[in-house]
PAKOL-429129 format. One record per residue (C-alpha): residue number from 1; x, y, z; residue in one letter. Coordinates in Angstrom, 3 decimals. Example, Ala and Ser with C-alpha at 12.3 -4.5 7.8 and 13.67 -1.06 7.14 Angstrom:
PAKOL-429129
PT / 1 / 12.300 / -4.500 / 7.800 / A
PT / 2 / 13.670 / -1.060 / 7.140 / S
***
This chain:
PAKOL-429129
PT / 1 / -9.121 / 0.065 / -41.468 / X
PT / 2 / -10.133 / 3.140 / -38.974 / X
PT / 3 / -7.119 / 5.162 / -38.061 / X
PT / 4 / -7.032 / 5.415 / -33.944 / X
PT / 5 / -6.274 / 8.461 / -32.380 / X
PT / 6 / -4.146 / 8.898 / -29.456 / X
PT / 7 / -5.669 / 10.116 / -26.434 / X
PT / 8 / -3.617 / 13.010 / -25.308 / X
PT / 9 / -1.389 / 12.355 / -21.948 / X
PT / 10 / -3.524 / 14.616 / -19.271 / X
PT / 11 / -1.747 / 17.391 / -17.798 / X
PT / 12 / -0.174 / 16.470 / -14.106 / X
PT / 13 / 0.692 / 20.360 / -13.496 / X
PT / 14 / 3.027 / 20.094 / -10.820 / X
PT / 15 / 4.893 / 16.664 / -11.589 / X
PT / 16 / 4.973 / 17.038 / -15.398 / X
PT / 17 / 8.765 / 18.457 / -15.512 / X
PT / 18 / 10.192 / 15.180 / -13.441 / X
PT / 19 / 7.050 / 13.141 / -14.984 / X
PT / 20 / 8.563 / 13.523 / -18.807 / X
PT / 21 / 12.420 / 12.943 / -17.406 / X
PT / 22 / 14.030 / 10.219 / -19.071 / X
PT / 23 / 11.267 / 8.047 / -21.364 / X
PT / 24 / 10.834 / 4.498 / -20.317 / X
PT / 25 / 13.939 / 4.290 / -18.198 / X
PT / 26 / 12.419 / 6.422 / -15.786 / X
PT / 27 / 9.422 / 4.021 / -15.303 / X
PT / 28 / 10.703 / 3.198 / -11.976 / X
PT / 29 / 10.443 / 7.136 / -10.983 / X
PT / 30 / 6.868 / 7.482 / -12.033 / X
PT / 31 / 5.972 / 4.302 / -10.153 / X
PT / 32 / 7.477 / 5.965 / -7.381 / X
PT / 33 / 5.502 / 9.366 / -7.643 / X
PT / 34 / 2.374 / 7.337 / -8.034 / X
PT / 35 / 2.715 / 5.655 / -4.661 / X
PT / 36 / 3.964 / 9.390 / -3.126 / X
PT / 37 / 0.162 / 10.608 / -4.941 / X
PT / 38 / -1.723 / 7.533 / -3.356 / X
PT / 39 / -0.029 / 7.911 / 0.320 / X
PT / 40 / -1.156 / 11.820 / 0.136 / X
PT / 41 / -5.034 / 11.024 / -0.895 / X
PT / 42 / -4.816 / 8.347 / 1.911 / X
PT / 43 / -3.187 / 11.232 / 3.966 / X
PT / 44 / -6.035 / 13.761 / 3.323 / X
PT / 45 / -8.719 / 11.439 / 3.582 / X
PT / 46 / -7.558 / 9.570 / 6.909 / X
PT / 47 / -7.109 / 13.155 / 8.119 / X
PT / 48 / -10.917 / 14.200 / 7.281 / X
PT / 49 / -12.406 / 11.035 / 7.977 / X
PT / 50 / -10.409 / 8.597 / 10.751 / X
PT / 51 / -8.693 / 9.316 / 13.661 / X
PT / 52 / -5.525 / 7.137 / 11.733 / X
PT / 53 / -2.075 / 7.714 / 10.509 / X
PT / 54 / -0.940 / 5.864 / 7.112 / X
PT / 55 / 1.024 / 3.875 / 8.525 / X
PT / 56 / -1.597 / 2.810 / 11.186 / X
PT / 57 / -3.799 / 2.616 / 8.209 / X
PT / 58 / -1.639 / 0.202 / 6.897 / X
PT / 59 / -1.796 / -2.079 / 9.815 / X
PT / 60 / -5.569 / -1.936 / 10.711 / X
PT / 61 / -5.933 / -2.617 / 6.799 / X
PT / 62 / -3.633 / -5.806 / 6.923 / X
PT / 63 / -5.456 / -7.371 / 10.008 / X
PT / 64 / -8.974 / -6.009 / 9.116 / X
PT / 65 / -7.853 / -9.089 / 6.327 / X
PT / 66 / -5.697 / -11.523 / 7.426 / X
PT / 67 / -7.265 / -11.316 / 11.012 / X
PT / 68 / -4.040 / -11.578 / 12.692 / X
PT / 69 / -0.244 / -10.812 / 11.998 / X
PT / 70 / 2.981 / -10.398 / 13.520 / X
PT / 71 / 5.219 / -6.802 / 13.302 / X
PT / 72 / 7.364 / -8.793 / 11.190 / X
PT / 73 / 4.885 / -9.979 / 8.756 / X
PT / 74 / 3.052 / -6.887 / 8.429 / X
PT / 75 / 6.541 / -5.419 / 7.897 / X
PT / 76 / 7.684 / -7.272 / 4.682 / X
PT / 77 / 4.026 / -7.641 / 3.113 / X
PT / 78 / 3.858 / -3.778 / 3.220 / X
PT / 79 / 7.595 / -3.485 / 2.308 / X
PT / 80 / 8.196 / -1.366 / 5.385 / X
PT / 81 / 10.706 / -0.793 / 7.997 / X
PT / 82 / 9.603 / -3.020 / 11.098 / X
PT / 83 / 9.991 / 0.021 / 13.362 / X
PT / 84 / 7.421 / 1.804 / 11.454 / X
PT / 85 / 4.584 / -1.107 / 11.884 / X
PT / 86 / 6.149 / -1.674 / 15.925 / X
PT / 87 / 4.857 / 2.437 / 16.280 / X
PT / 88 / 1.783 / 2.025 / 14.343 / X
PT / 89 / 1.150 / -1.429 / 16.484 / X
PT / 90 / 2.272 / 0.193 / 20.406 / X
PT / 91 / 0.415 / 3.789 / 19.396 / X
PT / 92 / -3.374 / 1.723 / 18.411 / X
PT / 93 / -2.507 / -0.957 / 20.943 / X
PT / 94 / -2.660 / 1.968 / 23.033 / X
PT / 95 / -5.903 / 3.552 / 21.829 / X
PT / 96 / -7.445 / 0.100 / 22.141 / X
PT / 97 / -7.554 / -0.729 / 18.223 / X
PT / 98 / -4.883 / -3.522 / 18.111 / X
PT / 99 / -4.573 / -6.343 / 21.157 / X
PT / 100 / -1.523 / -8.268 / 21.496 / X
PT / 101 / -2.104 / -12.422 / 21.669 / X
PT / 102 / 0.907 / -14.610 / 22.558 / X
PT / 103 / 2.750 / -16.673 / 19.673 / X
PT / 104 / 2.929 / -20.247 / 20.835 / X
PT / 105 / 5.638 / -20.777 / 18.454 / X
PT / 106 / 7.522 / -17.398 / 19.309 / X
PT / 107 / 6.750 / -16.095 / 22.247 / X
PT / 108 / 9.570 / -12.913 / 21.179 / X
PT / 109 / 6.792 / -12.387 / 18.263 / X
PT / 110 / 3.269 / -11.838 / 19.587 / X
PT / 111 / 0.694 / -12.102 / 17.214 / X
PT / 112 / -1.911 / -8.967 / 16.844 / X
PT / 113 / -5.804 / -8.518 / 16.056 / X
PT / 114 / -7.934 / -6.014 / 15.675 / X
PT / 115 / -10.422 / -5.358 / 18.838 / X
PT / 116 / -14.057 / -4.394 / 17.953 / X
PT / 117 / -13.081 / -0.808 / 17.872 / X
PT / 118 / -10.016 / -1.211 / 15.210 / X
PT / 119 / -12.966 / -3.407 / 13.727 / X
PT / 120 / -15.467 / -0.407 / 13.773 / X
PT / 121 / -12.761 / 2.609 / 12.812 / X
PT / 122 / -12.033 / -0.043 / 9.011 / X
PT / 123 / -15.531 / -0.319 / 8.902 / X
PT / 124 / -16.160 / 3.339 / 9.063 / X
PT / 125 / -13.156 / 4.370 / 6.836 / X
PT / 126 / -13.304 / 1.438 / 4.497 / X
PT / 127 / -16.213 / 3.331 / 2.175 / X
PT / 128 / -13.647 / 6.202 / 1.626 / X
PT / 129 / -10.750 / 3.526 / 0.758 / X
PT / 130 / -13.123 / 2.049 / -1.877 / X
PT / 131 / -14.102 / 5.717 / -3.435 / X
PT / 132 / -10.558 / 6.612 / -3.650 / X
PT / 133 / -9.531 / 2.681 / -5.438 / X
PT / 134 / -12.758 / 3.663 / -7.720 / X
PT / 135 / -11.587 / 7.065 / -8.687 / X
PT / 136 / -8.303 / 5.968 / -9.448 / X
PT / 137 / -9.037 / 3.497 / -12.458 / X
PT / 138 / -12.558 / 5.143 / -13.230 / X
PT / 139 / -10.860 / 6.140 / -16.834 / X
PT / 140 / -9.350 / 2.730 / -17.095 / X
PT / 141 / -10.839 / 0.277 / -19.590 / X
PT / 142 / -11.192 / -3.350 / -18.808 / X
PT / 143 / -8.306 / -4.077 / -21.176 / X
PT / 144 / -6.825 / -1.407 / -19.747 / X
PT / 145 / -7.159 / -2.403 / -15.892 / X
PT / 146 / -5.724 / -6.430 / -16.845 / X
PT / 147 / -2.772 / -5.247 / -19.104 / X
PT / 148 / -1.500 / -2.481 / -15.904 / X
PT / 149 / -2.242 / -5.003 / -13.375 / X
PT / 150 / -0.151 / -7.435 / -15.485 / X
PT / 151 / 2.325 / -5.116 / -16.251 / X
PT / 152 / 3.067 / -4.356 / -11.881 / X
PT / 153 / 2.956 / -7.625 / -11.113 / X
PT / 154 / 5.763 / -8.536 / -13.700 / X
PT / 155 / 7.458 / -5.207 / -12.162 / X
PT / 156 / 6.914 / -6.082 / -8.672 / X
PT / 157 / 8.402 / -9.678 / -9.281 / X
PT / 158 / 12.016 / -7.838 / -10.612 / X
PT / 159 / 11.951 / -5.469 / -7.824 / X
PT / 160 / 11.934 / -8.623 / -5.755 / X
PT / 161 / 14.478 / -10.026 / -8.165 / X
PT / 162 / 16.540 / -7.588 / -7.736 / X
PT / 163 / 16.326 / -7.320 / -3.792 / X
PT / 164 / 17.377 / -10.835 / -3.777 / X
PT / 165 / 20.134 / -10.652 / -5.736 / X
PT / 166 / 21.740 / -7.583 / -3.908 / X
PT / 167 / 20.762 / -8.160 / -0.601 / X
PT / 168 / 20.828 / -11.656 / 0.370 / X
PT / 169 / 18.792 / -10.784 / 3.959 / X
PT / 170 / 15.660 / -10.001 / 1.192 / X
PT / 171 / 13.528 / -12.648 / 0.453 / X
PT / 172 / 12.882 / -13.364 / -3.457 / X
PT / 173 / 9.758 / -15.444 / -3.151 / X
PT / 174 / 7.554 / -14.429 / -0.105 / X
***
């Protein structure tokens, strides 16, 4: 039977001290800095190439989707504060990205769309999204790409878990 080699861990330079604290236990940390790493890429290449925040990125991204959404909803499927996605909404509502449409069932909870130009400005940035997601598991294997996606879904379902259990205004299953 071939002996297999293990790849050596590349170097992450600045993040390697806190990046080697505390073995497995510290999973939770290095999620954390990964989604810090991914905001500041989105940062840098919003900056070059949109006229968008991240967090307005976040909301033009939802509705470029799901076509239409309330603060609320955009709010717990990003797993932000609502007053972050009310800014986001009232600064491109005001730019002319995002119109407000009434809620027939709430009207205390209009609904929002993107206009043609929110349409246009996804469009235009969407190309960069997709380099960065490609870049990101390029070194991946297949195997590799199905056992990490497994392995944050299972993680995302016991942060959830967990929310639910210590904060009983969290939903566990949405």
């Amino acid at each position: 039977m071939p002996r297999r080699t293990k790849t050596p861990a590349p170097d992450l330079g600045p993040i390697q001290a806190m990046w080697q604290l505390g073995g497995p236990d510290y999973l939770p940390l290095r999620l954390l800095l990964i989604g810090k790493l991914i905001d500041l890429n989105i940062g840098r290449l919003l900056a070059a190439y949109s006229v968008l925040s991240v967090a307005e990125w976040r909301v033009v991204a939802q509705l470029a989707v799901l076509r239409t959404g309330s603060v609320r909803e955009m709010a717990r499927q990003a797993c932000v504060d609502p007053a972050e996605v009310s800014r986001s909404i009232a600064s491109l509502e005001k730019r002319g990205f995002v119109e407000r449409q009434l809620n027939h069932r709430d009207r205390r909870s209009p609904r929002f769309a993107l206009t043609a130009a929110g349409a246009a400005n996804f469009e235009m940035f969407r190309p960069h999204w997709k380099r960065l997601q490609k870049a990101l598991v390029a070194s991946l294997s297949a195997a590799e790409t199905r056992a990490t996606e497994h392995a944050i879904t299972v993680f995302a379902r016991a942060c959830l878990d967990f929310l639910a259990r210590h904060d009983s205004s969290q939903p566990a299953t949405e």
